[in-house]
C-alpha positions as CSV (number, residue, x, y, z in Angstrom):
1,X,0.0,0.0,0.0
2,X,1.3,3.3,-1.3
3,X,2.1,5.8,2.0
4,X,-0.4,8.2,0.5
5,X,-3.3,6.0,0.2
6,X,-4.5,7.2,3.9
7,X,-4.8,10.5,5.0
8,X,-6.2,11.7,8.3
9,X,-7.2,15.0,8.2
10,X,-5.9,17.2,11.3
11,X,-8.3,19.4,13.4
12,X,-8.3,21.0,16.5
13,X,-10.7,18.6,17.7
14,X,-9.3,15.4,16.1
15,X,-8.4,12.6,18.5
16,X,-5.3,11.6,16.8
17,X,-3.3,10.0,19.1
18,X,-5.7,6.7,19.5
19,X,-6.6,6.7,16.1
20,X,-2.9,6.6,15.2
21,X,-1.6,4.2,17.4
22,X,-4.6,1.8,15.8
23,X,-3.6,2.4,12.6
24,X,-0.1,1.6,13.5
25,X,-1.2,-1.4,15.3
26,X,-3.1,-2.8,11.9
27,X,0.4,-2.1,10.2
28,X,-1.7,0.6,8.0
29,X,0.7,3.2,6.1
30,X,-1.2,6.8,6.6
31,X,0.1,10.5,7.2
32,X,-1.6,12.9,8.8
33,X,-2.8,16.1,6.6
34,X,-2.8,19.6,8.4
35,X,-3.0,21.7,5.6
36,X,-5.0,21.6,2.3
37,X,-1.8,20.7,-0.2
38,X,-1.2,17.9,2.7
39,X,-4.7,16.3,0.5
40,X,-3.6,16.6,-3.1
41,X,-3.1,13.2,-3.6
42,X,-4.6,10.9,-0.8
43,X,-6.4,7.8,-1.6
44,X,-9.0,7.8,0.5
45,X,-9.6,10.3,3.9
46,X,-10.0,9.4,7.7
47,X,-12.0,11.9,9.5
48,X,-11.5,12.1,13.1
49,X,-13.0,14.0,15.9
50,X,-14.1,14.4,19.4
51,X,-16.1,17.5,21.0
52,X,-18.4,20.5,19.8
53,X,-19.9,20.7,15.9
54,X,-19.5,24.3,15.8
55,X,-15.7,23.7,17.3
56,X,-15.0,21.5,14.9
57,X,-16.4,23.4,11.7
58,X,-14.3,26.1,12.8
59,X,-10.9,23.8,13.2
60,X,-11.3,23.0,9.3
61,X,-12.2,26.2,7.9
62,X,-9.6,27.9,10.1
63,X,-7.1,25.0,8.7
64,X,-8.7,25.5,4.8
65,X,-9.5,22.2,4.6
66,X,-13.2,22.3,4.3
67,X,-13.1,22.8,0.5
68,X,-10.7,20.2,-0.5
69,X,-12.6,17.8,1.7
70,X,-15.4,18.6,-0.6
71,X,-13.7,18.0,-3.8
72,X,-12.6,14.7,-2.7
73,X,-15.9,13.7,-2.3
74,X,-17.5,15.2,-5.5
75,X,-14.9,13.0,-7.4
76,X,-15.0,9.9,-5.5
77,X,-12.6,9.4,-3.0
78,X,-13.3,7.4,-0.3
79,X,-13.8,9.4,3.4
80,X,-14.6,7.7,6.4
81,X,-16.3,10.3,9.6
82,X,-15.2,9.1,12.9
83,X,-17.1,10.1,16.0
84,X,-18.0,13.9,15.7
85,X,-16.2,13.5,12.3
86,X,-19.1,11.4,11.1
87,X,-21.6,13.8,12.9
88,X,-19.3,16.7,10.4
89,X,-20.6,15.0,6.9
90,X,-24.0,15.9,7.5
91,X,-25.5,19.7,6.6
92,X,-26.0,20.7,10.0
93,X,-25.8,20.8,13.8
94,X,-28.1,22.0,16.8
95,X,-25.3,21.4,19.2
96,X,-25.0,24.9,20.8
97,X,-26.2,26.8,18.7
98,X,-27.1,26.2,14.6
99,X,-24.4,25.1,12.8
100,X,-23.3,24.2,8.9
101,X,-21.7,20.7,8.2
102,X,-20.2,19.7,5.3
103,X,-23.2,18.9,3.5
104,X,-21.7,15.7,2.1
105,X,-24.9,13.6,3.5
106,X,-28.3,14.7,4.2
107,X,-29.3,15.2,7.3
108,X,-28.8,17.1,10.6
109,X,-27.4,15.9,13.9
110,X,-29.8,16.8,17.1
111,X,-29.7,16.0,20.9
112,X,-30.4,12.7,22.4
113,X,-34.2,13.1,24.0
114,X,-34.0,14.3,27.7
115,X,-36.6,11.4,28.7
116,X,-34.5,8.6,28.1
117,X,-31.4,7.4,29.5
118,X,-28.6,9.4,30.7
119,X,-27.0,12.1,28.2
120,X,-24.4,11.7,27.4
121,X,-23.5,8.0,25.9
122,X,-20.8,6.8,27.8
123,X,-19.7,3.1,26.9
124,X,-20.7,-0.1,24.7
125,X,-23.9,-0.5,23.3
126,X,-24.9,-3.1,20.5
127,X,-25.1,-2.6,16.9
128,X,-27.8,-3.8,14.5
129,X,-26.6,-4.0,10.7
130,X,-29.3,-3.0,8.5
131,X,-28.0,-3.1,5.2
132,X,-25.2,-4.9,3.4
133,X,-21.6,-2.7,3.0
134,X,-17.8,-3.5,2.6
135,X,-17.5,-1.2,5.4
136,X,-19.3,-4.0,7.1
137,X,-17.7,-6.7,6.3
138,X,-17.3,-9.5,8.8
139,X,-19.6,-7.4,11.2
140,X,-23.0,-9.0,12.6
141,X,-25.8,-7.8,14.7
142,X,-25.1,-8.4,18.2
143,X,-21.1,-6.9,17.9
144,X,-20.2,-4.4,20.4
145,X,-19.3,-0.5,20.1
146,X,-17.7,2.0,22.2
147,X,-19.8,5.0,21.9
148,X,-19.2,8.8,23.4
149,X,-21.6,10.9,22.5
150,X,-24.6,13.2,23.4
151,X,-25.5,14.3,19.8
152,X,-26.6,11.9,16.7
153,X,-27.6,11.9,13.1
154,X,-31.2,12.1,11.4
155,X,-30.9,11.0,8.1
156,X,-32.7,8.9,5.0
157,X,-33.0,5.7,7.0
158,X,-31.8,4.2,3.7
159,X,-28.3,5.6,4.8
160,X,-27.8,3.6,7.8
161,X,-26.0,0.9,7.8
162,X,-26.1,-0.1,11.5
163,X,-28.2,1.3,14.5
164,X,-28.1,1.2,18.0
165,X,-30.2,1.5,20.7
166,X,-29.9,4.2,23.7
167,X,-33.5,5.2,24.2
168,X,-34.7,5.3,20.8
169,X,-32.8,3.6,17.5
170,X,-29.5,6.1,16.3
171,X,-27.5,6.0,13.4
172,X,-24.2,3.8,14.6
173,X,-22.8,3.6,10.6
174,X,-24.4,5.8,7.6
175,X,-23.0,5.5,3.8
176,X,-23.8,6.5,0.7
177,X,-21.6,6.2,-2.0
178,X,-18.0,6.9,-1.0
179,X,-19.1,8.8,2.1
180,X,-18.5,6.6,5.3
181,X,-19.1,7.8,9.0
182,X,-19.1,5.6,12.0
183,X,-20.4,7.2,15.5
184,X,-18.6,5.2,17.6
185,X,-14.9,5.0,17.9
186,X,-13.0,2.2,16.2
187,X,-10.1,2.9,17.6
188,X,-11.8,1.9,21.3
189,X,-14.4,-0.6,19.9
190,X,-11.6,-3.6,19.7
191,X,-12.4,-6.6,17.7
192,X,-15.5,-4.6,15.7
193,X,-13.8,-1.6,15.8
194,X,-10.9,-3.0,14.2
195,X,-12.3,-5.0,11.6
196,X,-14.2,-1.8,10.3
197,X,-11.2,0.3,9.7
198,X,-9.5,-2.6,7.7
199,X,-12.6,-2.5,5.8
200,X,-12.4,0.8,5.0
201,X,-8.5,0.6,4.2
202,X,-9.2,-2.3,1.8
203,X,-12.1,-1.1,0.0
204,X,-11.7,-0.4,-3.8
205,X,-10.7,3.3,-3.8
């Protein structure tokens, strides 16, 4: 695999640190891209992130890396949302305040209902795989997640991959064409976790 085939893309709010030591665990090449010419010529785009929407909005466009993220997707390449950076794909955010996303997948991303279980998510919760994906691969109904989050998606139920459970049903995986986001965080989901991000690394670019 060519070094330039992953790229994570660098934000103030980006949890780098686990998500590199995972990748370097897996033996997966990747650099990390903190500036837009850092994206010229990556394969396929790892999008990290832990926090505030409007924080993290503000980390890319500060960085000018909101419009090449854009032009990758519009011609194809691969991206894959992690955590908030999933929550980032979609057009906007109610997370204090109103926010605009990146508009790569409909949708917006609203507060977990205050009758229901403690906000917010803290720890493993089930997914249920609703639709067939590479991203998928290998993963059943039943597998386990690590999930930290108070905020989740609404979107075309035809985009969701997997759910979970924590009250009412969430988006735990959404895709649509080469737009991937996970909520959870592979890099602290072990054995499901790691089998996604492989996925995702050995998907046809």
């Amino acid at each position: 695999m060519h070094m330039d085939q992953i790229v994570i893309v660098n934000s103030p709010v980006a949890n780098l640190k686990s998500v590199t030591n995972t990748l370097r665990y897996l033996a997966i090449p990747f650099r990390v891209a903190y500036a837009p010419a850092d994206l010229r010529d990556a394969r396929k785009l790892l999008l990290p992130g832990v926090g505030a929407f409007g924080a993290g909005m503000a980390g890319l466009n500060d960085a000018g890396l909101v419009a090449p993220i854009r032009e990758h997707a519009a011609r194809g390449t691969p991206i894959l949302g992690i955590c908030l950076g999933m929550q980032l794909l979609f057009e906007e955010s109610e997370e204090l305040g109103h926010f605009t996303g990146l508009g790569l997948l409909p949708g917006r991303v609203v507060r977990f209902p205050v009758a229901g279980p403690k906000v917010p998510q803290i720890g493993w919760n089930q997914l249920a795989v609703c639709a067939q994906s590479p991203l998928l691969s290998g993963i059943k109904s039943g597998g386990y997640a690590y999930f930290v989050h108070s905020y989740h998606a609404t979107t075309d139920a035809r985009l969701i991959l997997a759910s979970a459970d924590y009250g009412i049903d969430f988006a735990a995986v959404v895709g649509r064409g080469n737009i991937y986001g996970a909520q959870f965080h592979p890099e602290k989901s072990q054995g499901v976790g790691l089998r996604l991000l492989r996925n995702f690394v050995e998907m046809d670019a």
